[in-house]
C-alpha positions as CSV (number, residue, x, y, z in Angstrom):
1,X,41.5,137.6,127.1
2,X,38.8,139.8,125.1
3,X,36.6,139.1,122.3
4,X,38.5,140.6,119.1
5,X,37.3,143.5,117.6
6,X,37.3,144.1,114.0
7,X,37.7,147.4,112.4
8,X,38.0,148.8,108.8
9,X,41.0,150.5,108.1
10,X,40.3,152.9,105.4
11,X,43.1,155.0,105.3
12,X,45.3,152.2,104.4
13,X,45.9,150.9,100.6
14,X,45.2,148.7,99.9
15,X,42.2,148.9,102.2
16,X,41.7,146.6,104.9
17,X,39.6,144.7,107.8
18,X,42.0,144.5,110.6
19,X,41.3,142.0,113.7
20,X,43.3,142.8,117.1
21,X,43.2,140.8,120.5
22,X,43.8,142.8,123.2
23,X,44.9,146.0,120.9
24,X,47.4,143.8,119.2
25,X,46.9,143.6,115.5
26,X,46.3,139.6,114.7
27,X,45.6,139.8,111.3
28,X,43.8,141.3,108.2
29,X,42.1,141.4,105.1
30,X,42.9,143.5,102.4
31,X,40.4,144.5,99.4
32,X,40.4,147.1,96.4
33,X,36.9,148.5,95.7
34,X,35.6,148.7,92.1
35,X,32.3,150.4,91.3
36,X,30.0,148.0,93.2
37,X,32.0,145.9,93.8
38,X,34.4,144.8,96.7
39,X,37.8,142.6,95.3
40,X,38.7,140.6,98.8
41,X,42.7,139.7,97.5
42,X,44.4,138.4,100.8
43,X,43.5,137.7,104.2
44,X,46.6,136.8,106.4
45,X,46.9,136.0,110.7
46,X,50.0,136.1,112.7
47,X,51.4,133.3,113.4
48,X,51.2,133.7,117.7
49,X,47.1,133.8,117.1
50,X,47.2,130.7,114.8
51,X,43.8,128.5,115.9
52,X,42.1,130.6,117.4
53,X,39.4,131.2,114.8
54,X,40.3,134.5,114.1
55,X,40.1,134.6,110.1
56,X,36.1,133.6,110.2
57,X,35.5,136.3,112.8
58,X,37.5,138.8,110.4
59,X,36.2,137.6,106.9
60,X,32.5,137.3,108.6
61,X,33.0,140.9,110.0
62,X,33.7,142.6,106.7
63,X,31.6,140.7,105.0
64,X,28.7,141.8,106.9
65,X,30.2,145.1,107.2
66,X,30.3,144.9,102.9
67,X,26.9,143.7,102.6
68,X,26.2,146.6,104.8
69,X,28.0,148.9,103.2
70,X,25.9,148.0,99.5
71,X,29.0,146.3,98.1
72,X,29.0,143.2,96.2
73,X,31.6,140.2,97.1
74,X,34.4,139.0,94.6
75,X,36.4,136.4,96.4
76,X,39.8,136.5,94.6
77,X,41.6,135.6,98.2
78,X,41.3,131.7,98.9
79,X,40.1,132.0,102.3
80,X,37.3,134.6,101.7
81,X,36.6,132.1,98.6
82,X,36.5,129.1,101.3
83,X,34.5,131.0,103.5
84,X,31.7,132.1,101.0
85,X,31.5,128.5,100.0
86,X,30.8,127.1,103.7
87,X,28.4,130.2,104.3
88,X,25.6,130.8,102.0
89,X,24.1,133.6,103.7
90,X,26.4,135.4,101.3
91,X,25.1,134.2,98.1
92,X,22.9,136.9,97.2
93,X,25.9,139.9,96.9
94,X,28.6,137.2,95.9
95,X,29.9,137.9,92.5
96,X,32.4,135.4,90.4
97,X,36.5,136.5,89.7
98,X,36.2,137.4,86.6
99,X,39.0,138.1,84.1
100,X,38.1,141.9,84.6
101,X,38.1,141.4,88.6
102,X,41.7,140.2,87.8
103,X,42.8,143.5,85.3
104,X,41.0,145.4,87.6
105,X,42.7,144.3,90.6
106,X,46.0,144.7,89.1
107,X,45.7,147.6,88.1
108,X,45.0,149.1,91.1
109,X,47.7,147.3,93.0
110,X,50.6,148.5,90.4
């Protein structure tokens, strides 16, 4: 089996981390950007790769790939939340959910 590989998918919406394992799509996260900001809403793994660690790999990925990118964290999703929580490397571009994060979030989703 080979390592995963995590790529952005930016011509989805909403827009998204995707992990694959062996050029199978295993799971995602999906997030709606605001100004500075990047709204992390749901992060979901099939089933058949259940275990296997793949969420951290994808959440750490786009993280990173946030931080990288100049954007700020908002962790509405609970697993990105979890994550950030564990991981404090993050603390410095993590914002709080905000009651505008939430407008904001579904407003771009309607």
């Amino acid at each position: 089996m080979t390592e995963p590989i995590v790529t952005q998918a930016t011509e989805k919406f909403p827009t998204r981390y995707e992990i694959s394992m062996n050029g199978i799509l295993a799971g995602h996260t999906d997030y709606v950007d605001s100004g500075a900001q990047r709204i992390f809403f749901h992060t979901e793994i099939d089933d058949s790769f259940a275990g296997k660690g793949l969420a951290s790999k994808l959440i750490r990925a786009a993280l990173d790939s946030t931080r990288a990118q100049g954007k700020r964290i908002v962790p509405v999703c609970a697993f990105v939340k979890a994550f950030v929580a564990e991981h404090h490397e993050f603390d410095d571009i993590l914002d709080k959910v905000t009651r505008q994060t939430v407008a904001t979030l579904r407003a771009a989703l309607n």
